[in-house]
C-alpha positions as CSV (number, residue, x, y, z in Angstrom):
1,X,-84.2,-94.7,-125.6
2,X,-88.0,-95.8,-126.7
3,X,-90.5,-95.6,-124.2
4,X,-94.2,-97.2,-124.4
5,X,-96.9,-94.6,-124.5
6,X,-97.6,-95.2,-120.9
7,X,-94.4,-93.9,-120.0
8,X,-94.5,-91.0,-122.8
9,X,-97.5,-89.8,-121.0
10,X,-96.4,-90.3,-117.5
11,X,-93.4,-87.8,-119.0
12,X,-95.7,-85.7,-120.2
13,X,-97.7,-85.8,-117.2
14,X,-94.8,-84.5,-114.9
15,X,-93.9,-81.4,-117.4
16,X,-97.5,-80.7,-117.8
17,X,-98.1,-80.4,-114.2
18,X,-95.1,-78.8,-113.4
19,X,-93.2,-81.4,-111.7
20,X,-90.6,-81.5,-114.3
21,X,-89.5,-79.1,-116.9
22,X,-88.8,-79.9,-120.4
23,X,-85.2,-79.3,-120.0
24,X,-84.6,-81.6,-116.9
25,X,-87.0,-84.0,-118.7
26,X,-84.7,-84.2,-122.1
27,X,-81.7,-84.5,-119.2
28,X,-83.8,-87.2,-116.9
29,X,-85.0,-89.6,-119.4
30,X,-82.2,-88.9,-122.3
31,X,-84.8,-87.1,-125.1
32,X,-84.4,-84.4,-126.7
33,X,-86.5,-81.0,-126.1
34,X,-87.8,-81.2,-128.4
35,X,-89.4,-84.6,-127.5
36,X,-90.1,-83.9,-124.0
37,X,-92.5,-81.0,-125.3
38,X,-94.1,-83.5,-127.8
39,X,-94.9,-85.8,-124.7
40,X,-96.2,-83.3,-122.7
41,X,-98.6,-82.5,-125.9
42,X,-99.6,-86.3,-126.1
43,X,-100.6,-86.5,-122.6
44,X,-102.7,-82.9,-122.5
45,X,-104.6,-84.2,-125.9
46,X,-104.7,-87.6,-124.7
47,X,-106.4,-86.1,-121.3
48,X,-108.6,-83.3,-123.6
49,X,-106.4,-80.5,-121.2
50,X,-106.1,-77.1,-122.1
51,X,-102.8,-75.7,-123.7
52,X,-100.0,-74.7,-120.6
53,X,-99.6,-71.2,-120.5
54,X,-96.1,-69.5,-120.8
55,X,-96.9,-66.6,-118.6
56,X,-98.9,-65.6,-115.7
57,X,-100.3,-62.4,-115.0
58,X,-101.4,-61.5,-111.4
59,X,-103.6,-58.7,-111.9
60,X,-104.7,-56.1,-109.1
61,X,-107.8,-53.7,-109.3
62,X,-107.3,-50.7,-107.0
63,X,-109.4,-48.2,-106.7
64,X,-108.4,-44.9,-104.9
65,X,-111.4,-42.8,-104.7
66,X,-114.7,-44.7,-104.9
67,X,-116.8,-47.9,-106.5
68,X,-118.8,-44.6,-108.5
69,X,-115.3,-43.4,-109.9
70,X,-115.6,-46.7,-112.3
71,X,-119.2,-46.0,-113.6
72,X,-117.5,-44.1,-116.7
73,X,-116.2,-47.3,-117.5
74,X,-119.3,-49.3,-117.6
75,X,-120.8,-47.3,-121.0
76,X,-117.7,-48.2,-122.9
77,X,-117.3,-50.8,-125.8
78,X,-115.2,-53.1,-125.6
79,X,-112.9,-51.2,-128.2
80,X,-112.5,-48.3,-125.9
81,X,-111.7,-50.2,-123.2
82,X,-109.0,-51.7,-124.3
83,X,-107.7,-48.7,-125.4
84,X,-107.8,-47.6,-121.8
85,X,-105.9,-50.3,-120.8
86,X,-103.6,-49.7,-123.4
87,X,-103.1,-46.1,-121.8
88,X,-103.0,-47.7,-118.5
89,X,-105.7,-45.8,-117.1
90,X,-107.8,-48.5,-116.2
């Protein structure tokens, strides 16, 4: 099937914003993958929208003893403390 940019867009639109997925997309309007993804491109561009991310992270800060416990933290480059992280003691 061809579709008009308006309706490329509006399929974009939906997998952009979650409403579809790029598989049920391909399914729902008879594209490929493929084609759905390039859609979903064309209307983020189009609209100047960031890039979707693939994953989400939900990051927690607990701290057990105290506020003052972190203060060792605050000296450190940056380099050091993502090598903290990397330990997973931060």
């Amino acid at each position: 099937m061809k579709y008009t940019k308006e309706q490329r867009l509006n399929i974009g639109k939906q997998i952009y914003e979650n409403k579809l997925t790029k598989y049920e997309a391909s399914i729902q309007y008879d594209i490929s993958i493929d084609c759905a993804r390039d859609y979903m491109r064309l209307y983020r561009n189009t609209n100047n929208l960031l890039p979707k991310s693939n994953f989400s992270y939900d990051v927690s800060i607990t701290n057990s003893s105290s506020s003052s416990g972190l203060s060792e933290y605050e000296t450190m480059s940056k380099e050091e403390l993502i090598k903290e992280i990397i330990k997973g003691n931060l």
